[in-house]
Structure formats: C-alpha cells, structure tokens
C-alpha positions in Angstrom: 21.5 -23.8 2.7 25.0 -24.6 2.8 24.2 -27.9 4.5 21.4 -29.1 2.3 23.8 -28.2 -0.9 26.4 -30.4 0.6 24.1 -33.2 0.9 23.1 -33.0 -3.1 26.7 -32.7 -4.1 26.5 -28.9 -5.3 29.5 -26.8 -4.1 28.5 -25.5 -0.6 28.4 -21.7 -1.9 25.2 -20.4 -0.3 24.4 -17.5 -2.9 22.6 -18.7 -5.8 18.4 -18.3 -7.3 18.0 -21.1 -5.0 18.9 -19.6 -1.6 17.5 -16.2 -3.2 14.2 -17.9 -4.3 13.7 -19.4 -0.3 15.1 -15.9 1.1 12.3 -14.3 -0.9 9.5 -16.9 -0.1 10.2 -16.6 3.3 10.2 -12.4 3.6 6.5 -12.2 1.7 4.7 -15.2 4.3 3.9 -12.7 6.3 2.7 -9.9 4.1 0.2 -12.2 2.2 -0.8 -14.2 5.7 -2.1 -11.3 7.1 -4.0 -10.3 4.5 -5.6 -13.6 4.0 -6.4 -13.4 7.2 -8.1 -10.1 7.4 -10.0 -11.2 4.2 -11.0 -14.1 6.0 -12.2 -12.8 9.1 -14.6 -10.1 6.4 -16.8 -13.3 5.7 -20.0 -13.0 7.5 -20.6 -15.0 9.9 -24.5 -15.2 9.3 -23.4 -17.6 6.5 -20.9 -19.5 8.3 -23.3 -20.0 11.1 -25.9 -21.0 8.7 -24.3 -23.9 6.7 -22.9 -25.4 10.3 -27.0 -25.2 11.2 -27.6 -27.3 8.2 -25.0 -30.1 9.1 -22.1 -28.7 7.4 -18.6 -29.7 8.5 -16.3 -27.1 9.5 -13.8 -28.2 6.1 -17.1 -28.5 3.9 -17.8 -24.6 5.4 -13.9 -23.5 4.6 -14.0 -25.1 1.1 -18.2 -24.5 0.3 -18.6 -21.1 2.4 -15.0 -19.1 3.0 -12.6 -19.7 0.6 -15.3 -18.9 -2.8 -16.5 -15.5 -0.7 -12.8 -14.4 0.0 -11.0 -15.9 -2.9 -10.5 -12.4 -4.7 -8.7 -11.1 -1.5 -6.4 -13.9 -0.9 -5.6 -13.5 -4.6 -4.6 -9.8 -3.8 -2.8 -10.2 -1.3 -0.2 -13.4 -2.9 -0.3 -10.5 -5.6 0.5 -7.6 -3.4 3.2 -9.7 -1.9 4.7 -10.8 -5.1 4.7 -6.9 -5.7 7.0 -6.5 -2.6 9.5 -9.1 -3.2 10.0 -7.9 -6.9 10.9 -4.5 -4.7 13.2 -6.2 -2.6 15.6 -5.9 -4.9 18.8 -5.1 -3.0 18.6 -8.2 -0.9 18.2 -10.6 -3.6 21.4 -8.6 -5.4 23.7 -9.1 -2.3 22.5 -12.8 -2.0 23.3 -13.8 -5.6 26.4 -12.6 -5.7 26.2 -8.9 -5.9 26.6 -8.8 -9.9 24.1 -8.5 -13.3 25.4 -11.5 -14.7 23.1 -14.4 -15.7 24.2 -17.0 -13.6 25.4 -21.0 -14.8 23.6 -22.8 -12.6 20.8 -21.8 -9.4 22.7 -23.3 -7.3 25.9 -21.0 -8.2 26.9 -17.4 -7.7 27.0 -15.1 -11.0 29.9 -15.4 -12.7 31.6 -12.9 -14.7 31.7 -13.0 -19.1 34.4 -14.5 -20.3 36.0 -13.1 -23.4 
C-alpha cells in the first residue's frame, strides 16, 4: 500500500479507509466465495443438463439457468459477509490508526481535534 501511495503522491503512511477498505475486501472473499459456491452447486442439474440438450452455451446456461435459480443465495452470502467485516472491528481500528477520530483524508491516519 505504501508503494502504490508513493506512486500517486500521497504520503506513504499505510493506515488510512483506503488500506482498511482493501484489508477488509480481502478478509470477506472467502466467506462469501464459498457460499456462492455451495449455492451454486444446489442448482439441479436436471435443468442444467436440459438447456445444454437444447443447444445452450455453457455462458447462456450460467446467465439463463444458474445465476436466476441461485441469485437469492449469493445475495446472502455478500450479505452475511458484509455482516462479518462490520464485526471485524478491532482490525480495521488498529489499521486506521487506532483512534475514534474522523479522519482528513482516506488516504491518512486519524488525527486528533484540535482546539
């Protein structure tokens, strides 16, 4: 993060919303991938197997067949994860600078009032 805020011409901090926002994104890929694909693999495969009989594509049977029959549980699970990055709570503290300050800029740690 450093690196990339070098190249951009912030001050190469490393604690900000920004690296916070990436940490974050990166810890709930998992959660919600695995649940997308378990609600994936609960489509029946009677009607996968039935529009590839008709001359279907395998993308025309992902966008026609798969995603409409498991749209609700991919939509659950982005929610559940959202649910556990809102309760990760102590990592995005310690990355942001450890404060309860509103911080300047994303890019910046939390700086203190000034009276």
């Amino acid at each position: 993060m450093r690196k990339f805020e070098e190249t951009i011409g912030v001050p190469p901090l490393g604690i900000g919303i920004s690296t916070t926002s990436i940490l974050l994104f990166i810890m709930i890929i998992p959660y919600s991938a695995s649940i997308g694909r378990e609600v994936i693999a609960l489509v029946p495969g009677n009607l996968k197997e039935a529009a590839l009989a008709l001359g279907s594509t395998k993308y025309e049977v992902i966008k026609s067949i798969i995603l409409p029959y498991a749209r609700s549980g991919i939509f659950a699970g982005i929610l559940l994860a959202l649910g556990r990055a809102l309760g990760e709570t102590m990592a995005v503290t310690m990355v942001i600078g450890n404060r309860n300050m509103i911080p300047e800029s994303i890019f910046g740690p939390r700086t203190q009032w000034q009276a």
